[in-house]
Each structure stands twice: as structure tokens, then as C-alpha cells.
Backbone as numpy.savetxt, mean C-alpha at the origin, in Angstrom:
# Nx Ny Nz CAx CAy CAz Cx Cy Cz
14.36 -10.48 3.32 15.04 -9.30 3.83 14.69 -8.09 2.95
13.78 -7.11 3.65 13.94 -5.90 3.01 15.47 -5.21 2.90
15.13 -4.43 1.79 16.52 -3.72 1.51 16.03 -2.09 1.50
16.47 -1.19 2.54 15.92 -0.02 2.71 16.40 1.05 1.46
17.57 0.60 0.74 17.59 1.53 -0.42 16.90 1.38 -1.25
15.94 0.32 -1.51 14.76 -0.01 -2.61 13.84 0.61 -1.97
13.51 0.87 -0.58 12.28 1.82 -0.43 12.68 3.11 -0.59
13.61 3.60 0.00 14.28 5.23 -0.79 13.81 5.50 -2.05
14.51 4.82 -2.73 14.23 4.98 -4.91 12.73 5.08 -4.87
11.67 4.20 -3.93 10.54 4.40 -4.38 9.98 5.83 -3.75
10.28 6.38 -2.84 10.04 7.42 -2.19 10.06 8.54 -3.03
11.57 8.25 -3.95 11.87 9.41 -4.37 10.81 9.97 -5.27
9.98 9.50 -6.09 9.14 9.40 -6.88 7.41 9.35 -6.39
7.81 9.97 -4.88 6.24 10.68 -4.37 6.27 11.91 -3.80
6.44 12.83 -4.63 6.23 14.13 -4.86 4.60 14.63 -5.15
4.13 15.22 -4.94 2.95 16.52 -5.79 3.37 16.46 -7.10
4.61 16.84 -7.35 4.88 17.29 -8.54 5.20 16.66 -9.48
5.95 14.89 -9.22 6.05 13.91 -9.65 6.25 12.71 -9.07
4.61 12.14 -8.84 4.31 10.90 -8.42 4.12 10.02 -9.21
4.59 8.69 -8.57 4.21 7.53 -8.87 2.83 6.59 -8.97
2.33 7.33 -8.03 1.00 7.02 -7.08 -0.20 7.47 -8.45
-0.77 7.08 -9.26 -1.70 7.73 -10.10 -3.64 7.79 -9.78
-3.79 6.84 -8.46 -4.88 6.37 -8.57 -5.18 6.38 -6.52
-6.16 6.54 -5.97 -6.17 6.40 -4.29 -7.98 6.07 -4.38
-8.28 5.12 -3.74 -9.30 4.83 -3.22 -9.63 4.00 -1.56
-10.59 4.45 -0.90 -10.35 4.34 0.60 -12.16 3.82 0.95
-11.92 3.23 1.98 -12.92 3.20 2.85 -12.87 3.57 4.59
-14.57 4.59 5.34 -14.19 4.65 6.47 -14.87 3.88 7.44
-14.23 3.28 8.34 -15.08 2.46 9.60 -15.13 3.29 10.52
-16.71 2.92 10.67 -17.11 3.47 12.50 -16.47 2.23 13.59
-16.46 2.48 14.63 -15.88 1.81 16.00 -16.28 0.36 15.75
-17.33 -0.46 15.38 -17.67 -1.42 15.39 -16.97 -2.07 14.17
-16.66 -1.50 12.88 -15.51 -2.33 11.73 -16.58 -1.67 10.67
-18.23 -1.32 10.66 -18.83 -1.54 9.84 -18.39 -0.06 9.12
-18.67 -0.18 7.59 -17.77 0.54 6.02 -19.13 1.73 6.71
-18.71 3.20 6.44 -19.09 4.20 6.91 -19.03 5.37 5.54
-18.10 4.81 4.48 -18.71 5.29 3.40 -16.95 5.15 2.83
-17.33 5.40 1.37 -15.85 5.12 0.51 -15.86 6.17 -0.32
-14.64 6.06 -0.94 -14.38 6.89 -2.18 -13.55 6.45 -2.74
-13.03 6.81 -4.54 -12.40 6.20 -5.41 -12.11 7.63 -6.67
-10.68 7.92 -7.06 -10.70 9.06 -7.62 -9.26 8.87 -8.33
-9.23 9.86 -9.21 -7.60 10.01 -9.75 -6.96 10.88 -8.55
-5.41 10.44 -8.61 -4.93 11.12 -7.54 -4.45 12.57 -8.09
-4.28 12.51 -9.36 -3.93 14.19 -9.87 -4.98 14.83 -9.72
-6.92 14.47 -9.11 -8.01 15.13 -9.44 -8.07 15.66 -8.17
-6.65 15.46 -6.99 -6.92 16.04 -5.58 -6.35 17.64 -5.21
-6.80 18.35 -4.25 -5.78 19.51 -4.70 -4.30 19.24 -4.05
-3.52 20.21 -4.32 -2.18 19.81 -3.83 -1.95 19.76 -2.45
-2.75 20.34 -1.71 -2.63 19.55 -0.26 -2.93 18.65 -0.13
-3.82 18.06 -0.52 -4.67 16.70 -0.28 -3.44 16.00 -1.00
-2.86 15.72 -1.98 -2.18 14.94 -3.01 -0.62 15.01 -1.70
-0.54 16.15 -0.94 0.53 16.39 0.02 0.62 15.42 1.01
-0.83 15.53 1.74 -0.88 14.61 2.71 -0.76 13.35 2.41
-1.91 13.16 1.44 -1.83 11.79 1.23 -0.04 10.71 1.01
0.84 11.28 0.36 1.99 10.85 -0.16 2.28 11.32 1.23
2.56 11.89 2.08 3.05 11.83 3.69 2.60 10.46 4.15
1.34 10.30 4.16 0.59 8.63 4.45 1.21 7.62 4.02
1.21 7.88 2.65 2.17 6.73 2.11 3.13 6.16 2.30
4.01 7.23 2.34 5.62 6.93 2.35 6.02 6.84 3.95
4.76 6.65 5.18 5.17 6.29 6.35 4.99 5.03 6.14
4.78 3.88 5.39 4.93 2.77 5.19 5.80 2.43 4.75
6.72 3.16 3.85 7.91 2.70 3.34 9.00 2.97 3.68
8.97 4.25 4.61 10.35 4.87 5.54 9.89 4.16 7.02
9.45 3.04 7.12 8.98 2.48 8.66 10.68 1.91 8.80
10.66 1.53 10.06 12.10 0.63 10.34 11.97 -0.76 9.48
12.64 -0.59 8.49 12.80 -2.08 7.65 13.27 -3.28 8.56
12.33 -4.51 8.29 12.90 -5.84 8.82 12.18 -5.67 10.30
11.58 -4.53 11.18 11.42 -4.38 12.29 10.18 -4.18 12.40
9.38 -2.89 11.76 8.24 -2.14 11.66 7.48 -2.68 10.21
8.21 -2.38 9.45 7.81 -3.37 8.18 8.91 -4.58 7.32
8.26 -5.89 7.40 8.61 -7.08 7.44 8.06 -7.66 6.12
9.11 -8.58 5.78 8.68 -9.28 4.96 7.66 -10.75 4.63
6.61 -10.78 3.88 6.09 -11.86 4.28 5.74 -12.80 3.38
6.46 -14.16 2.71 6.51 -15.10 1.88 5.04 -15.66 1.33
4.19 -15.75 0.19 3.68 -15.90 -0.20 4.05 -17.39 -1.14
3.55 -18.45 -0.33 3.22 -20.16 -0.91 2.70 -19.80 -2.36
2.63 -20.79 -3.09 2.44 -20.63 -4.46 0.70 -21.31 -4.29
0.96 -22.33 -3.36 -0.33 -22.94 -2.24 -1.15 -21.94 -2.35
-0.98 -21.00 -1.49 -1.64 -19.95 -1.32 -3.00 -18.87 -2.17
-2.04 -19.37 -3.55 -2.74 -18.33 -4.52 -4.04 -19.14 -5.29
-4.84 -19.51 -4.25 -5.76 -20.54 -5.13 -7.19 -19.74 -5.15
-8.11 -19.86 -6.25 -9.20 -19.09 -6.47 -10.06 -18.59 -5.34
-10.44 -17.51 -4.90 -10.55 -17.01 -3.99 -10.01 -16.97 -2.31
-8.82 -16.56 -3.47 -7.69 -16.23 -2.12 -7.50 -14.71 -1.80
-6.88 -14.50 -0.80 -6.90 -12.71 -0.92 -5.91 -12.59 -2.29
-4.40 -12.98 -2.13 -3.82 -13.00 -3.15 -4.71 -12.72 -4.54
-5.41 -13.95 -4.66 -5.99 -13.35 -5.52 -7.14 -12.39 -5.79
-7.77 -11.57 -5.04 -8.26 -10.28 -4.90 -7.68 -9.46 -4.90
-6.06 -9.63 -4.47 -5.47 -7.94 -4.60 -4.73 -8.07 -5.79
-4.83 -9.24 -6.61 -3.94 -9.20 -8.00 -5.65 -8.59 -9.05
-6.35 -9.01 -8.15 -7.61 -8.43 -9.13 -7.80 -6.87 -8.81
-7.34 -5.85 -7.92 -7.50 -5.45 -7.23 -6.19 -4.15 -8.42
-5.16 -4.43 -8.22 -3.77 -4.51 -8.91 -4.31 -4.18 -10.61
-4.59 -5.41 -11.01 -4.73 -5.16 -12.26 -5.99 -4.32 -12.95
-6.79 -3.98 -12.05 -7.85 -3.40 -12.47 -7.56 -1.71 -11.94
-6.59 -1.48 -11.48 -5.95 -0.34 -11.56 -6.86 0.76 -10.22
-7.36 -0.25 -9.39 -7.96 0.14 -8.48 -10.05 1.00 -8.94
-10.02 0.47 -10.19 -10.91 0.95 -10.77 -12.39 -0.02 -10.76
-11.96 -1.36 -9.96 -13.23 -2.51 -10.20 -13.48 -2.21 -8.43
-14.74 -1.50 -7.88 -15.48 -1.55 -6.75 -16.14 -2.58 -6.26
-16.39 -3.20 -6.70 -16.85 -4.74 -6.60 -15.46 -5.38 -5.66
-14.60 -5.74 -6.13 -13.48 -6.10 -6.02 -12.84 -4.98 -4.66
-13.07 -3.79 -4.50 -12.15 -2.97 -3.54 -13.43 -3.01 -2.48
-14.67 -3.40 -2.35 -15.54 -3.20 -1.26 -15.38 -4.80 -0.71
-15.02 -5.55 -1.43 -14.88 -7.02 -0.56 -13.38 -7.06 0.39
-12.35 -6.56 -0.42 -11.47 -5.74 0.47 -11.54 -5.31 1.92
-12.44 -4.04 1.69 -12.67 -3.51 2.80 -13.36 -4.24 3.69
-14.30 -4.94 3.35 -15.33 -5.82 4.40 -14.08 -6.93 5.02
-12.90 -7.27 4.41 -12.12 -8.54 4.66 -11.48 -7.50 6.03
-11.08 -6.29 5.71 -9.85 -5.53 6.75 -11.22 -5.02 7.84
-12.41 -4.95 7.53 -13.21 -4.58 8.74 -13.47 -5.82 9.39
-13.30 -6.83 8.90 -14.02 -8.01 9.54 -12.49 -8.44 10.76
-11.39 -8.64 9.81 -10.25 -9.23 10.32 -9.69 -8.67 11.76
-10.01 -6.73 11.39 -9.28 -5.57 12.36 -9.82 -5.64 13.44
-11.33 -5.37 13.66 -12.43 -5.48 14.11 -11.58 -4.47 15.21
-11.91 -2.94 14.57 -11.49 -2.08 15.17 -12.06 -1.70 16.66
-11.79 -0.95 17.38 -12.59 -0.22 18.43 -12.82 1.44 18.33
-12.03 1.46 17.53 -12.03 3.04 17.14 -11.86 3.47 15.28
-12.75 4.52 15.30 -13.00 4.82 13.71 -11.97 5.06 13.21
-11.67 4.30 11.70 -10.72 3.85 10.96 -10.61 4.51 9.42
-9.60 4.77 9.27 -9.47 4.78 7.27 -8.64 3.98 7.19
-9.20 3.10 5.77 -7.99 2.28 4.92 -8.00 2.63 3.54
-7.12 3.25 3.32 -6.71 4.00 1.99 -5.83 2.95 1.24
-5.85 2.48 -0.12 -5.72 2.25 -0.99 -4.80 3.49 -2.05
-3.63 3.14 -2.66 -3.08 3.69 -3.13 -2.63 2.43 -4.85
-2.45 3.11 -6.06 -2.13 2.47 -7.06 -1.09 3.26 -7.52
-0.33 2.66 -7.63 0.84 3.44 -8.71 1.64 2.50 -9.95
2.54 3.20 -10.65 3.59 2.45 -11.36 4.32 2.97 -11.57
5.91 2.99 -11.45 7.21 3.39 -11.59 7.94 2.80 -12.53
8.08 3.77 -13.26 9.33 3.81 -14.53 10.61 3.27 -13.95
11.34 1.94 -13.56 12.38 1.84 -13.00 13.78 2.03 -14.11
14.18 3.68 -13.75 15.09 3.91 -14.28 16.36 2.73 -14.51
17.29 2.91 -15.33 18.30 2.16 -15.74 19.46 2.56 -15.23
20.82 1.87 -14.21 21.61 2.32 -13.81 22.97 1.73 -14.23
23.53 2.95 -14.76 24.81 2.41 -15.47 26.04 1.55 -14.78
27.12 0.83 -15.08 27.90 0.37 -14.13 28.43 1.19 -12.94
28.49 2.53 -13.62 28.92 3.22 -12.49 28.29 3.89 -11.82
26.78 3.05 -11.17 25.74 2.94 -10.53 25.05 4.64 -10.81
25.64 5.68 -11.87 25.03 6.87 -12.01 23.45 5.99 -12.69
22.71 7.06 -12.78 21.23 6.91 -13.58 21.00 7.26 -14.96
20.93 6.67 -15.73 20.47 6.51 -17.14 19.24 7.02 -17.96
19.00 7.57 -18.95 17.98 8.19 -19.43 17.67 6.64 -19.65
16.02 6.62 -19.66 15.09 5.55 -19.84 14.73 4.62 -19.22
13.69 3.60 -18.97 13.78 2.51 -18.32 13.50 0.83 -19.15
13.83 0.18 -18.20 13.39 -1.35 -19.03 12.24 -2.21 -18.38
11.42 -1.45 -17.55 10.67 -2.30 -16.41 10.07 -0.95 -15.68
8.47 -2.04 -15.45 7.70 -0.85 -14.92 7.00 -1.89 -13.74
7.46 -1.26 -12.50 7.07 -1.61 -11.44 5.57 -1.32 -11.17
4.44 -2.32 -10.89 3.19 -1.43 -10.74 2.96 -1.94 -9.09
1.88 -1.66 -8.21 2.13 -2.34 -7.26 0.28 -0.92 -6.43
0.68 -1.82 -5.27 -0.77 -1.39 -4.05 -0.09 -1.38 -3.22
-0.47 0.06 -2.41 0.02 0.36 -1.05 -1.05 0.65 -0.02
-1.03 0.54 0.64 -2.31 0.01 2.03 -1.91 0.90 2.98
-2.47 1.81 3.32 -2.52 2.59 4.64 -3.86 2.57 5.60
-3.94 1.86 6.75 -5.32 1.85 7.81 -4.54 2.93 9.26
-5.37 3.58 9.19 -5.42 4.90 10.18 -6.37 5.26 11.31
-5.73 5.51 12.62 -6.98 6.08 13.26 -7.45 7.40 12.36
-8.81 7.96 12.71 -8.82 9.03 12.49 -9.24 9.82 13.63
-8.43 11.26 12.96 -8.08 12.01 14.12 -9.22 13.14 14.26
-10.52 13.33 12.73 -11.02 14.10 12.91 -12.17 13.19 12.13
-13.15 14.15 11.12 -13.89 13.95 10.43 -13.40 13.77 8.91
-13.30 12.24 8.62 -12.30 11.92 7.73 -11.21 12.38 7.33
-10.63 12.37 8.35 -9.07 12.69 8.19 -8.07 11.63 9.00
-7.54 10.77 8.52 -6.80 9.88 8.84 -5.72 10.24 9.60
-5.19 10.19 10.93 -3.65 10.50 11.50 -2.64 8.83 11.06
-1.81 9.11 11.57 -0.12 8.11 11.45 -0.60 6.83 11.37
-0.49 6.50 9.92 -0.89 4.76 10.02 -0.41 4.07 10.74
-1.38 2.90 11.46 -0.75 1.76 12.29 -0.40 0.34 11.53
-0.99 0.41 10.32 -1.28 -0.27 9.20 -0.59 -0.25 8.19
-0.19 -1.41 7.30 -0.46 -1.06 6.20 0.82 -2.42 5.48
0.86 -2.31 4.35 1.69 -2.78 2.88 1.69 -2.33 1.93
2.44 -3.09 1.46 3.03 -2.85 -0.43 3.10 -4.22 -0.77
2.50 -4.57 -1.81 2.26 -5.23 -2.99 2.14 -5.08 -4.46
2.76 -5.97 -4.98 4.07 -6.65 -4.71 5.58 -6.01 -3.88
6.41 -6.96 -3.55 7.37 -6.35 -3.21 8.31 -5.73 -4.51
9.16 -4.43 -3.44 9.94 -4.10 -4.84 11.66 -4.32 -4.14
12.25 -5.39 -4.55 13.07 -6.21 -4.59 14.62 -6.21 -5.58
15.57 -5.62 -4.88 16.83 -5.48 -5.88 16.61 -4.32 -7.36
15.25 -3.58 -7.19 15.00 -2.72 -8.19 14.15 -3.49 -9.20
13.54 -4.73 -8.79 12.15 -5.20 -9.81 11.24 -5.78 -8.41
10.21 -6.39 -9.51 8.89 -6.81 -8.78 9.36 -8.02 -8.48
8.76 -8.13 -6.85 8.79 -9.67 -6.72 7.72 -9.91 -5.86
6.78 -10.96 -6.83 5.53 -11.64 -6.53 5.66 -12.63 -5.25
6.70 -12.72 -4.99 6.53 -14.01 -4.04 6.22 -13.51 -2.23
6.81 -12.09 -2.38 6.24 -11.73 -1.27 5.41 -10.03 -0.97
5.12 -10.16 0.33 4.12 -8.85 0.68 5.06 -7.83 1.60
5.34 -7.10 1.67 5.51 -5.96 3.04 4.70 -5.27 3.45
4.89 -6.00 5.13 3.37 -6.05 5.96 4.38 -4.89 7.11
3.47 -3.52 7.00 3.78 -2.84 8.14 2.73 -2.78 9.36
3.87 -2.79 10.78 3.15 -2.12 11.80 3.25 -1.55 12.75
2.89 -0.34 13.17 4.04 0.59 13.84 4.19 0.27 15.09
3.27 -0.62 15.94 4.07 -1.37 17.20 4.49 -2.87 16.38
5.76 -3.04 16.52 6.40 -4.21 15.93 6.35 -5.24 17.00
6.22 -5.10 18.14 5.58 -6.28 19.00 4.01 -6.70 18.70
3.65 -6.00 17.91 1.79 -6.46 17.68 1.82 -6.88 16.16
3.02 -7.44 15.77 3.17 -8.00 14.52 2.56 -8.76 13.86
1.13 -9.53 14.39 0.66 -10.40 14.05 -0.62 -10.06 13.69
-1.16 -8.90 13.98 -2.51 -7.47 13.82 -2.68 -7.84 12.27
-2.58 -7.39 11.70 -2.71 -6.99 9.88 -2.49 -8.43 9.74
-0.95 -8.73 9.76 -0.85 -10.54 9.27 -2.01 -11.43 8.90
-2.67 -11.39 9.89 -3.76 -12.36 9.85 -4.85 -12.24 8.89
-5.20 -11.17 8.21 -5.60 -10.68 7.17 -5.24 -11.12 5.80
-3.99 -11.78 6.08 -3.40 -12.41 4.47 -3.11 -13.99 4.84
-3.16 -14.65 5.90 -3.25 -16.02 6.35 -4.56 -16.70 5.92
């Protein structure tokens, strides 16, 4: 069960002015799935529109209808065995979105799986959040004890010449759970929630 006040808190903290988000790298597909060219950058190196939009992208994955539009999805311990996706996006994760090797096998997995009909972006987002400390009397506390790091996934038609419109796509990994990380599962968005099984199959 998602809990929609844990995606709020993370929201709050994608601003221009103070984001969470430190890192964005993307690839684009032509109609057939095949990679049409990528990029990989600091996200403070964008200008402030670009850094605007992009966090608009984002955070339509995390303000989706919880439990409905974006769902939760249990990760087997089975699962995590050497060349698993799991384990590509923990390689993916820990390399701070900075190993290309690792983010172009990615993309070939979401072009192969999507096997779009129409030209695509899948943007890649890295961040980490200072999870503030909240006193009993649930006010907020100077400092934190835990730093949430995590990958957020946005795949988009595009509406122009690389410019991505309203993701149909997308997750967050790891989940962020009661205000910490929890490895055991993914939140898999998709904005027709009857075609719930689209992206899924990508992490099966």
C-alpha cells in the first residue's frame, strides 16, 4: 500500500530552487523502439526552465492516483539474482546515474519490452533526500538521520523535437515507505490504470 503523504514530503523537495533530484539522464526512441540518441548531465547544469519542466515530469509520477495509477510492486528476494534488472538498477542507483554502460542496457531493456509505435523519451532522474526528523508533535526538526537515495523513471510521448509531453510511464526506486527506504518494493506508474500490465513486464 502506497501512502500518499510519503509522496507529498517527497514532492516537497522538487523545487528549482531546492531539489532533491541532483543528476537526469535520458534516452530518445524513434517509432520502431530503436535509441535515437541520449544524454547524461548534472541537473543544476540545466537552465531554470529546463530544471522547471523537468521536476513537472517528475512529480507526475508521484502525485499520480496512489494504489490506482501508481501501484505497488513486491520484489522476491528470488528475484535479485545476477543479471537481473533489479540488479541493473541497483547498479544503475549506486553509480549515481554516472556508469553509461549500465544506463544504455537500460534503455535497450525499455525499447525492447515497450516496443513503442510512436517516438518516445525515457528520462532517468537520481536524487537523495535528507529525511528530516519529526518531533512527537509530528512538527519538523532541524537535521536528519537517514538519507533516502532512489531513481525515478519517466517514458513520454514526445510532443515535439525532444521534448517529452505527460508521462504514460514510469517509477520510483526504491520505495519511500513510512519516511525510509524500502528495498522490497518498486512503484510502477501508469496513467491508463486499466493497461497496468504495459511497464510491469519490464521488471518480470
Amino acid at each position: 500500500m502506497i501512502h500518499r503523504e510519503d509522496m507529498l514530503e517527497l514532492t516537497r523537495r522538487m523545487t528549482s530552487a531546492r531539489s532533491s533530484i541532483s543528476r537526469i539522464a535520458g534516452a530518445y526512441y524513434d517509432e520502431e523502439g530503436y535509441i535515437d540518441g541520449t544524454f547524461n548531465t548534472h541537473f543544476l547544469k540545466l537552465s531554470e526552465a529546463e530544471r522547471k519542466r523537468n521536476l513537472e515530469l517528475a512529480k507526475t509520477i508521484l502525485l499520480a492516483e496512489t494504489n490506482v495509477q501508481l501501484k505497488d510492486y513486491e520484489i522476491l528476494e528470488t528475484d535479485r539474482k545476477p543479471g537481473s534488472i533489479w540488479q541493473l538498477l541497483e547498479g544503475i542507483r549506486q553509480s549515481e546515474l554516472k556508469n553509461d554502460a549500465l544506463l544504455d542496457t537500460f534503455y535497450d531493456l525499455i525499447g525492447e519490452q515497450l516496443k513503442p509505435s510512436k517516438s518516445l523519451a525515457c528520462y532517468l532522474y537520481f536524487g537523495q533526500y535528507d529525511i528530516p526528523v519529526k518531533g512527537s508533535d509530528r512538527e519538523w526538526m532541524e537535521g536528519s538521520e537517514e538519507v533516502y537515495t532512489y531513481l525515478l523513471c519517466t517514458v513520454s510521448p514526445l510532443t515535439g523535437e525532444y521534448e517529452p509531453g505527460k508521462p504514460e510511464f514510469g517509477f520510483l526506486y526504491p520505495t519511500f515507505r513510512e519516511r525510509t527506504e524500502d528495498h522490497g518494493y518498486i512503484n510502477i506508474f501508469e496513467e491508463d490504470a486499466e493497461k497496468y500490465m504495459t511497464l510491469k513486464k519490464v521488471f518480470s
